[in-house]
C-alpha positions as CSV (number, residue, x, y, z in Angstrom):
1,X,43.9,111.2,8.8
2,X,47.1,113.0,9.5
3,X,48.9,112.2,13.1
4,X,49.3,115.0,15.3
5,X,52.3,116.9,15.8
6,X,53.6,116.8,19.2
7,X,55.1,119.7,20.8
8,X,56.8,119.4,23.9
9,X,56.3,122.7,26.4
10,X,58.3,123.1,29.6
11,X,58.0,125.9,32.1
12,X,58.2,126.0,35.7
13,X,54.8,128.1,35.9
14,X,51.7,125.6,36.1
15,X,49.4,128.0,35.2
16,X,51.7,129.4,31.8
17,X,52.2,125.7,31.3
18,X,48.2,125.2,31.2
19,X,47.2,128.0,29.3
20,X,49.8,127.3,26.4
21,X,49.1,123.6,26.7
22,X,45.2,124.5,26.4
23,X,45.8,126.6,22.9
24,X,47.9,124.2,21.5
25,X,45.3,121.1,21.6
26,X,42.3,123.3,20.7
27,X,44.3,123.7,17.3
28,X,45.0,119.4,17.0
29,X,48.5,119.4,18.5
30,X,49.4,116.6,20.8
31,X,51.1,118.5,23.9
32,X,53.4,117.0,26.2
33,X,54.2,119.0,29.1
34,X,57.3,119.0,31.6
35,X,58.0,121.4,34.7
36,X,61.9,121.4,34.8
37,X,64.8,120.2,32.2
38,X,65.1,116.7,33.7
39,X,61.6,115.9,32.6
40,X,62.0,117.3,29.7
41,X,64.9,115.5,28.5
42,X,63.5,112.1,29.2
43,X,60.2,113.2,27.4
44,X,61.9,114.2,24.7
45,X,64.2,111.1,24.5
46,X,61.0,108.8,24.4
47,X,59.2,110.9,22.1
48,X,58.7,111.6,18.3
49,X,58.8,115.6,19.3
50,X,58.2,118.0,16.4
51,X,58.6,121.1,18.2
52,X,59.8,122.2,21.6
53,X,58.7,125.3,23.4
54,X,60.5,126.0,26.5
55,X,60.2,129.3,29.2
56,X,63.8,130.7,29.2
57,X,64.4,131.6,33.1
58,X,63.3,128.2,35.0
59,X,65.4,127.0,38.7
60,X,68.5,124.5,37.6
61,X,68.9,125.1,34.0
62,X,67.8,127.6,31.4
63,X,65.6,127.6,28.4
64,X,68.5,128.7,26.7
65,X,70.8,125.2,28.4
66,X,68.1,123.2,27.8
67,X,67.8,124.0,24.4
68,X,71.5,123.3,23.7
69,X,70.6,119.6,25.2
70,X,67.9,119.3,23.1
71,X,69.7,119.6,20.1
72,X,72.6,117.6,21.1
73,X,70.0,114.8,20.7
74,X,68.0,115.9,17.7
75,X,69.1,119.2,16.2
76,X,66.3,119.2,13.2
77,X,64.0,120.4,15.7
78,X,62.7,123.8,16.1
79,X,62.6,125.3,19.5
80,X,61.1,128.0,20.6
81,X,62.0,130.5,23.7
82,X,59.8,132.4,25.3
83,X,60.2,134.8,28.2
84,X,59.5,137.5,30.1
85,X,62.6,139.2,31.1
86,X,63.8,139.5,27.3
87,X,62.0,141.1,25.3
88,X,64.4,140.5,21.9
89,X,65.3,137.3,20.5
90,X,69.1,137.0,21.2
91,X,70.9,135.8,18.5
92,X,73.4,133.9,20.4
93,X,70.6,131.5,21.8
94,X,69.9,128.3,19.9
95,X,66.5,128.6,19.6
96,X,64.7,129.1,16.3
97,X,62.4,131.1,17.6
98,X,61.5,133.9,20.2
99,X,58.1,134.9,22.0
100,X,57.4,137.9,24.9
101,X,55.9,136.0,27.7
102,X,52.9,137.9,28.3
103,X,53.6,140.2,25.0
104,X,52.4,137.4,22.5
105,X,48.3,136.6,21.9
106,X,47.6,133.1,21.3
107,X,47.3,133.5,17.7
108,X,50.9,135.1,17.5
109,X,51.9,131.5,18.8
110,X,50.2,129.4,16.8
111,X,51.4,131.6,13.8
112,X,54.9,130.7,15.1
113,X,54.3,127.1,15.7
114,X,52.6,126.7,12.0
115,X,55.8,128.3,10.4
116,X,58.0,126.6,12.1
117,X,56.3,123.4,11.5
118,X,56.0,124.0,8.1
119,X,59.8,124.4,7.7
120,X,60.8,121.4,9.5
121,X,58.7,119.5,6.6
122,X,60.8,120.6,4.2
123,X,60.3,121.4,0.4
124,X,57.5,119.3,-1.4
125,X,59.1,115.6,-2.3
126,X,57.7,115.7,-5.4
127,X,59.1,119.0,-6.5
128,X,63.0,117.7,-5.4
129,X,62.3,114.5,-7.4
130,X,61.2,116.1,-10.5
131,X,65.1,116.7,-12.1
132,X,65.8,113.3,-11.5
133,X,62.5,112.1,-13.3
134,X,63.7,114.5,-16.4
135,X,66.7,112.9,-16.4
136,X,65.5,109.3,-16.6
137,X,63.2,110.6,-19.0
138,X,66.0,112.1,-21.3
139,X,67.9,108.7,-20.7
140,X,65.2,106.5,-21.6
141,X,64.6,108.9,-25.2
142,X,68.1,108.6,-26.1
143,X,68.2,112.7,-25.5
144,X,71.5,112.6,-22.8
């Protein structure tokens, strides 16, 4: 059995941070949820975090701040914003991702999370390795 991913939310809305929380686990994620930046930093220090989806207008810091912290301490991971005051991704932000509070069905995220998931696994293992096995092969023939 595979582990779970974890994916670490953070809004300053209860009832957003509920509702995305709920979605999330009825698909097998693990969900760790924090109402400001502060929590969300030590969560994410103390945590194997896969994916981070954060509300971009919250009181002391921004998604977009908060974000920028984040990757500070592990920039491999995707982040994604989501608000409802922008409605474009801005390409200045470091997030990897953008979602329309309010805008975006629960399938939409999902969608998102799964792709960007996906690309934080990387290419198959076995397909970078294979050169390197044709190699030791041609060695081991006397081809090279």
């Amino acid at each position: 059995m595979r582990p779970k991913k974890v994916i670490l939310c953070i809004d300053d809305n209860d009832q957003a941070l509920s509702v995305r929380k709920f979605v999330l686990e009825t698909r097998g994620y693990r969900v760790l949820t924090a109402n400001n930046a502060e929590q969300a930093v030590e969560l994410y220090d103390h945590g194997n975090v896969d994916l981070v989806i954060t509300d971009l207008v919250m009181p002391h810091c921004n998604g977009n701040d908060l974000i920028v912290r984040l990757k500070e301490i592990a920039p491999w991971v995707p982040a994604v914003l989501v608000s409802g005051s922008m409605k474009q991704f801005d390409p200045t932000s470091r997030a990897d991702a953008f979602l329309p509070k309010g805008a975006c069905s629960p399938q939409e995220l999902l969608e998102r999370v799964r792709v960007l998931l996906v690309r934080k696994r990387g290419p198959k293992k076995t397909l970078a390795a294979q050169p390197a096995l044709h190699a030791a092969t041609a060695v081991t023939q006397g081809v090279a």
